[in-house]
KOLVEXMAR-979662 format. One record per residue (C-alpha): residue number from 0; residue in one letter; z, y, x. Coordinates in steps of 0.02 Angstrom, whole numbers, plus 50000, padded with zeros to 5 digits. Layout:
+-----+-----+-------+-------+-------+
:   n : res :    c3 :    c2 :    c1 :
+-----+-----+-------+-------+-------+
: NUM :   A :     Z :     Y :     X :
...
+-----+-----+-------+-------+-------+
//
This chain:
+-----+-----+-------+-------+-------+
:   n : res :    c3 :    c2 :    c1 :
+-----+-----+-------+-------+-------+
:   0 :   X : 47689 : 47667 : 46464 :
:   1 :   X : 47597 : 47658 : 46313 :
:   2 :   X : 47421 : 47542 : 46270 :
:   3 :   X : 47334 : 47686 : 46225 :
:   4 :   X : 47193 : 47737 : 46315 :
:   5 :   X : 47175 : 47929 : 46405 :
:   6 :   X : 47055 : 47980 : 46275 :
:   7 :   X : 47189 : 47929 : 46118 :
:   8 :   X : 47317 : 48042 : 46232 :
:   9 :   X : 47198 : 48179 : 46256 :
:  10 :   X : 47159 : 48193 : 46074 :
:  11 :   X : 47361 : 48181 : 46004 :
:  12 :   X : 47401 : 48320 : 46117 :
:  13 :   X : 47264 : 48422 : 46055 :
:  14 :   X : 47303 : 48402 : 45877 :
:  15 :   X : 47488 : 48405 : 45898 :
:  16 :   X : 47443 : 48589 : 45974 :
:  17 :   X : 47420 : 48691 : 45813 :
:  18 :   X : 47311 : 48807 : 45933 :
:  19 :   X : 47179 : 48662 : 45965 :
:  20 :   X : 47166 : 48563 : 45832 :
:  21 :   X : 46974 : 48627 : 45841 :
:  22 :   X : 46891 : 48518 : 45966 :
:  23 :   X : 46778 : 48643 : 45982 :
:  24 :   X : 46902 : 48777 : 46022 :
:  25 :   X : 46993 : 48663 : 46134 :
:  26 :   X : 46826 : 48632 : 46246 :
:  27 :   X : 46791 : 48827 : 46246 :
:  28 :   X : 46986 : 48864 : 46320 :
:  29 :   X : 46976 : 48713 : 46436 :
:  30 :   X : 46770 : 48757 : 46498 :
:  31 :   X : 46707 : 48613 : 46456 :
:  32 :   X : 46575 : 48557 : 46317 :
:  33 :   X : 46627 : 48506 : 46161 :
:  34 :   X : 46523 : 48338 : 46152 :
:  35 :   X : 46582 : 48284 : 46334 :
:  36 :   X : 46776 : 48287 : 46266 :
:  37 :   X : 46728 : 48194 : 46121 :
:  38 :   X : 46641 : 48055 : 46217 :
:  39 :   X : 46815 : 48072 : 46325 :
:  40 :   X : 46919 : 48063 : 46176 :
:  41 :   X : 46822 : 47921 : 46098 :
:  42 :   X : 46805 : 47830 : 46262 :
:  43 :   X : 46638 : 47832 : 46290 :
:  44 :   X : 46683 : 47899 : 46451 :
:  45 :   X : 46789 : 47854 : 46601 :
:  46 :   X : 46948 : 47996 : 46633 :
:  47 :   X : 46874 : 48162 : 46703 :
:  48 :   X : 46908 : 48254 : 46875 :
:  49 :   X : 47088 : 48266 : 46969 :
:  50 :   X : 47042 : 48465 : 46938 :
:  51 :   X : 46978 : 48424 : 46751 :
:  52 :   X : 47144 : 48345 : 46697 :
:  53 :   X : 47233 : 48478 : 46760 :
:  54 :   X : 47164 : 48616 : 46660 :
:  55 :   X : 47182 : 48494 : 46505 :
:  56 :   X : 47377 : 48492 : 46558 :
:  57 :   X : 47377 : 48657 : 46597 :
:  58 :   X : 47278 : 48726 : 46418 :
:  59 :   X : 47392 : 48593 : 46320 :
:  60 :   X : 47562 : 48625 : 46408 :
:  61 :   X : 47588 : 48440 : 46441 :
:  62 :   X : 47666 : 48324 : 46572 :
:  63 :   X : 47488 : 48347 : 46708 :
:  64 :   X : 47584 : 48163 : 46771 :
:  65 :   X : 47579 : 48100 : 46612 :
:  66 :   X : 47402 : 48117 : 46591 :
:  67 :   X : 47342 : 48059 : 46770 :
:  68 :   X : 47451 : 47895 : 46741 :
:  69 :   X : 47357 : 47871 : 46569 :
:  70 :   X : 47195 : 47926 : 46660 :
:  71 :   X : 47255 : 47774 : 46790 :
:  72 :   X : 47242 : 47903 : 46934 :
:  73 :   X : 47363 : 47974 : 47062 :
:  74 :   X : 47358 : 48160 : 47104 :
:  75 :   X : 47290 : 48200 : 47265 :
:  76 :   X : 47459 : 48301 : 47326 :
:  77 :   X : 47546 : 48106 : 47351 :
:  78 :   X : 47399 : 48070 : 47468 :
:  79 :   X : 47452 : 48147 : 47623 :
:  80 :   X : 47633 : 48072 : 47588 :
:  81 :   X : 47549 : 47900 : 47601 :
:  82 :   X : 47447 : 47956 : 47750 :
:  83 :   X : 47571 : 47996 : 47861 :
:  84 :   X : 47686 : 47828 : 47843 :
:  85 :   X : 47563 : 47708 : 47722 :
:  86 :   X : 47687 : 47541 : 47752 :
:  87 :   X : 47863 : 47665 : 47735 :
:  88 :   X : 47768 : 47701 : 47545 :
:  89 :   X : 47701 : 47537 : 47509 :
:  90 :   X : 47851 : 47468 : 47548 :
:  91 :   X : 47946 : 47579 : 47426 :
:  92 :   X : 47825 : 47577 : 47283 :
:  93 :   X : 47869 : 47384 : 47302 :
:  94 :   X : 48043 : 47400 : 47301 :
:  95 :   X : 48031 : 47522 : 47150 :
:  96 :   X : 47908 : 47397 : 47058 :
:  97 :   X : 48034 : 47262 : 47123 :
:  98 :   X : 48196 : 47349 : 47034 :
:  99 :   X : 48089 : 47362 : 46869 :
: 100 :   X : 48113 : 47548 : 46869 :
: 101 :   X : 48057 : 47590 : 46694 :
: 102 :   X : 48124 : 47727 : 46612 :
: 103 :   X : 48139 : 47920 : 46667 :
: 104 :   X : 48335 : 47910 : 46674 :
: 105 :   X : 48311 : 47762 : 46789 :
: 106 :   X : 48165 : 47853 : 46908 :
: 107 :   X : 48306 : 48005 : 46888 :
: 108 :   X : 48443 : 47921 : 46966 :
: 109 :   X : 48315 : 47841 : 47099 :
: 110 :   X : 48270 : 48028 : 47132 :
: 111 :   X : 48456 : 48097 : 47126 :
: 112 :   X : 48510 : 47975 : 47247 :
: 113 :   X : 48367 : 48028 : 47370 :
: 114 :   X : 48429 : 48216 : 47345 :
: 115 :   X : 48598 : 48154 : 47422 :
: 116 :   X : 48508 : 48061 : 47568 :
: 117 :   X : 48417 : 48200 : 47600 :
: 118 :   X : 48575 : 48344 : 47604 :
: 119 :   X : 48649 : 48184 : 47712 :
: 120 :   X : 48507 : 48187 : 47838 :
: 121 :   X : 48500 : 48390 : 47830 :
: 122 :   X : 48685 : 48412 : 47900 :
+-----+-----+-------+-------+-------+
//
């Protein structure tokens, strides 16, 4: 991942959208004001809401992971995975970090090979 910061995300995506390149249009689609998204862009301040960057993803039609990783966050749906066995998904996240997973073709084949333990286990 990238150096930038949330806020230098945020504001690319916006202007790469044609639609927003207003921030002022951009904060009236997304319901927030104006001067809040700047401070955010220009960070003054910290990442919004779990529910905030979702409607930025959402109004911008980008990657909602993208922007929680960049907003150093994790989405609240992986929470109850890590509930119910914390040391079976510590443990993996180690092995992942451990194997220097990197790129999405790498976390694909991770993920394709868990698609064939899992029709394994189903039969």
């Amino acid at each position: 991942m990238s150096t930038k910061s949330f806020g230098q995300l945020l504001r690319e995506l916006r202007i790469r959208n044609k639609e927003y390149g207003s921030l002022r249009e951009f904060a009236r689609r997304v319901g927030l004001s104006p001067a809040y998204l700047s401070r955010i862009e220009n960070g003054k301040e910290p990442p919004p809401s779990e529910a905030i960057i979702e409607r930025l993803a959402e109004v911008l039609g980008a990657n909602r992971y993208e922007l929680f990783g960049y907003a150093g966050k994790v989405p609240s749906e992986f929470f109850e995975t890590f509930r119910k066995n914390p040391k079976g998904m510590a443990s993996f996240m180690r092995r992942a970090k451990e194997m220097g997973l990197e790129t999405d073709g790498e976390w694909k084949e991770l993920e394709g090979s868990l698609g064939q333990m899992g029709r394994k286990h189903k039969q």
